[in-house]
N, C-alpha and C positions, 0 to 999 in steps of 0.2 A: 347089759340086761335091759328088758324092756317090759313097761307097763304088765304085758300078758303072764308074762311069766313070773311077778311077783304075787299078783293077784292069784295064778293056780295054787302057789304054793301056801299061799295065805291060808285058801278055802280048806285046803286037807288040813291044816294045821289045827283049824278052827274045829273043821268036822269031828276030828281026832278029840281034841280039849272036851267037846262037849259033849261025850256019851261020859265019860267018863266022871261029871260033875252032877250030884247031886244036889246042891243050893250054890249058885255060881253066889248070890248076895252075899255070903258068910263065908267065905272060903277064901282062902290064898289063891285056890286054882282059878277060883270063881272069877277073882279081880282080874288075874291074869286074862282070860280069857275076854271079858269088856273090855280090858283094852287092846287086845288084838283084837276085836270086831273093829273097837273106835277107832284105828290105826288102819282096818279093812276099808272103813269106809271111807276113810281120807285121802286115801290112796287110790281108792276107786275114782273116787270123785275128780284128784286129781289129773289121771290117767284118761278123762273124759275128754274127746274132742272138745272145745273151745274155739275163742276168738286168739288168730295169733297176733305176735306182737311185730311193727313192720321193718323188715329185713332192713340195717341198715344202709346206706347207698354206696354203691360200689363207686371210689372214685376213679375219674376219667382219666384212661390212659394216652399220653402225650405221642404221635406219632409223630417219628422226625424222620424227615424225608429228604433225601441226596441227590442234589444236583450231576447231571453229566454232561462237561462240554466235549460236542463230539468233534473232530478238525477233519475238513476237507480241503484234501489234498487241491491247490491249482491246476495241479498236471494229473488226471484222473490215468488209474492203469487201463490197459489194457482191456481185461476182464471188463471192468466199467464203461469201457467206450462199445464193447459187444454187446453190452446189455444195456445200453441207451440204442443201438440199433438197432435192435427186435425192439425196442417199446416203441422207438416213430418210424415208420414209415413211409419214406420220401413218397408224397402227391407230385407224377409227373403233372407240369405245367402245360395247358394248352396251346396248342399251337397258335403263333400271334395270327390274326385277324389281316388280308391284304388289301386295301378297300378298292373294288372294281371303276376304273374309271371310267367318268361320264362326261358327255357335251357338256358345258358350261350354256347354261341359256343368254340369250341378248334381249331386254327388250328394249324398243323399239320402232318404231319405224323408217324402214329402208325404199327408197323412192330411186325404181331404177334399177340396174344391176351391179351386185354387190364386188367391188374387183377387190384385190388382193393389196394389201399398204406395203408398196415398196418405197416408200418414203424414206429419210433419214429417222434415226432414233437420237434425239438430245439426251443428254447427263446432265445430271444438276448442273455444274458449272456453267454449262451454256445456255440454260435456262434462265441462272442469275443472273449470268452478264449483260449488260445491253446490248442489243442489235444494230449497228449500225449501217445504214442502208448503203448501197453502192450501186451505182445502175453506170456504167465505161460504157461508153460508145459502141460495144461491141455488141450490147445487151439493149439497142435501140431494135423495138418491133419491126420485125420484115414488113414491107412496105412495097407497092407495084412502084413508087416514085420516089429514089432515097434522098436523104437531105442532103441539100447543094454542100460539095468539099469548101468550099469558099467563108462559112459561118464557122470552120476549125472544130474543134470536141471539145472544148469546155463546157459548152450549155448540155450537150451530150453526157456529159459526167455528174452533171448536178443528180440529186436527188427523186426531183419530181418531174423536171421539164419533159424530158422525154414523152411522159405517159400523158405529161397534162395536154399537149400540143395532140399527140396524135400523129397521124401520115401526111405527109405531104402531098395535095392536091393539086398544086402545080408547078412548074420548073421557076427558077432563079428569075425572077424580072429585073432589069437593070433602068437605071432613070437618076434622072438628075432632081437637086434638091437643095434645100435651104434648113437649117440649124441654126440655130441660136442656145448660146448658155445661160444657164440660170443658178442663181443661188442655191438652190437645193435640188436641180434636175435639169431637163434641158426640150425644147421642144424641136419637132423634124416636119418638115412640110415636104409632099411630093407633088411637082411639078405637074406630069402627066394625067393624075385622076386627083390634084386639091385635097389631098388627103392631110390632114393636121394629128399630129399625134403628140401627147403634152406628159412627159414623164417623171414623177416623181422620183430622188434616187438615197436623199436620205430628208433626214428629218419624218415629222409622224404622220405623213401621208406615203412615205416611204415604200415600193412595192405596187404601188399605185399607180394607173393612168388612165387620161383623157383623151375621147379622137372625135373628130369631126370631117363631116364633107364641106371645105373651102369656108372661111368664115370671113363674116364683111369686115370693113377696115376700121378702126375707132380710133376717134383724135382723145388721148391721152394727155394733152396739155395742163390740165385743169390738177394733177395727181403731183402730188410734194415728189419729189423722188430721193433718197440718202446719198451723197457724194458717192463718185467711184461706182453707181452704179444707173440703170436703164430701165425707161419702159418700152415692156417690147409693141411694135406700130403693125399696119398691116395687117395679113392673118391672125398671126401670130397673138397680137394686138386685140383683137377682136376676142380672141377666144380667151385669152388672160382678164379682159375687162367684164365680161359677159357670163364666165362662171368664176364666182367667187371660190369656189374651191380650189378651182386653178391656180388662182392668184395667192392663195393661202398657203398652198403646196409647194409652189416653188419659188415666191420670192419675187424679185426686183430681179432682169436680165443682166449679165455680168459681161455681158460680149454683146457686139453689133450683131447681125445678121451674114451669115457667110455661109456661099455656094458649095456642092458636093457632091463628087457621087456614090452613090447609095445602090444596096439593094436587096431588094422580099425575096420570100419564100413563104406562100400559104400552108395551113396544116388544116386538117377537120377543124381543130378546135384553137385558134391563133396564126400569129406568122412569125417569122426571125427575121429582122431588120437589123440593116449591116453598115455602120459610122463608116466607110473605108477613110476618111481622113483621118480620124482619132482611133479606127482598129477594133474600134467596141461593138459587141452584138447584144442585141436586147430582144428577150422570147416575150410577148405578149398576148396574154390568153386574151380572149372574148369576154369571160365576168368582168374583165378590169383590171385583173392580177399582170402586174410587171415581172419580169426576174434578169436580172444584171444590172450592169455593164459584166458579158465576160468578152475574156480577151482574144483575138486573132489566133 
């Protein structure tokens, strides 16, 4: 039942009571009837929209929510491996890149015409090693005039003699001569042009020699000299007393003076000079430079 419909039923009721009431104050019906007005109207009144009263709150409902662990297979089917093929689509790869090849530039400057290196190619190891020189007699430069058989191939074999001497510019001379030994070298004198040659052989003039054209004679008396050994007199003499380096070189004479034959051979740049008593050759450049005694 609702509001409207108590109240229609009210009004007829009301309607009704009160034709029929002639002093509602005094009357049984009369009461009756004031209080169903005052019942009409409290009912009405109550039946009136108003202020509502506030809904109480709905409480919160707790969602609870279910985890899924899903497993993947290691070994995927079949079906799965089709259908990773239609989603990638193998990118063929470019073809690789050949790079065209090119001169290698050189710079430079070339003076001349440019020939081809048929040369030898070293490897490291023979680049490490040391070089050790060898020039054999075989390897002496062609020459219009070759050197006398008589000076043997050892000076031939040395290192530098060869190159340092040069060609031979004239044939073998033979002559006679005088030698004397010294403490550290020996000097040679030639008869036919006075030629004096003063050789250091060791000690630190060593490599060293002296030459002169005929030197005057000097009286040597005046000089202490150590037992067992000589001053040399004569040329010889002369040129021991006269350059002090001489005398410093090679010492106090260890032998008298004794006769010999001997013999040259000029080069561009020296001669080879030949002991035939003692068998020894001695190459001596021009700067000064000695090299030997080599052997017969």
């Amino acid at each position: 039942m609702n509001c409207r419909w108590i109240v229609h039923n009210l009004r007829r009721l009301a309607a009704g009571r009160r034709l029929s009431v002639k002093n509602p104050q005094h009357s049984a019906p009369g009461t009756r009837n004031f209080i169903l007005s005052t019942l009409f109207l409290a009912l009405l009144a109550a039946c009136q929209p108003g202020e509502s009263m506030p809904a109480a709150p709905t409480p919160a409902v707790l969602e609870v929510k279910q985890l899924a662990t899903v497993y993947i297979s290691p070994t995927p089917a079949e079906s799965e491996l089709q259908a990773t093929r239609r989603a990638f689509t193998a990118t063929p790869s470019p073809p690789a890149v050949q790079p065209t090849p090119t001169v290698t530039p050189y710079i430079g400057i070339f003076i001349g015409e440019v020939l081809a290196d048929e040369g030898p190619v070293f490897g490291p190891e023979q680049l490490a090693a040391p070089i050790t020189p060898d020039f054999p007699a075989t390897r002496l430069p062609t020459c219009t005039i070759p050197p006398d058989a008589i000076f043997g191939v050892s000076w031939g074999q040395d290192a530098e003699v060869p190159f340092r001497l040069g060609c031979p510019i004239q044939i073998t001379a033979q002559f006679r001569g005088t030698t004397q030994v010294f403490e550290r070298g020996a000097m040679y004198w030639r008869g036919d042009t006075g030629e004096i040659w003063a050789i250091a052989t060791s000690g630190p003039f060593a490599g060293r020699y002296w030459t002169v054209q005929q030197s005057a004679d000097e009286n040597n008396a005046d000089i202490l000299v150590p037992e067992g050994l000589r001053v040399p007199v004569r040329g010889f003499g002369g040129l021991w007393r006269s350059v002090p380096e001489v005398r410093d070189a090679l010492g106090f004479a260890r032998t008298d003076e004794q006769e010999l034959a001997m013999q040259s051979q000029r080069f561009e740049s020296g001669l080879l000079l030949l002991d035939s008593s003692a068998g020894l050759v001695f190459a001596l450049i021009v700067d000064g430079t000695a090299y030997g005694p080599f052997a017969v």
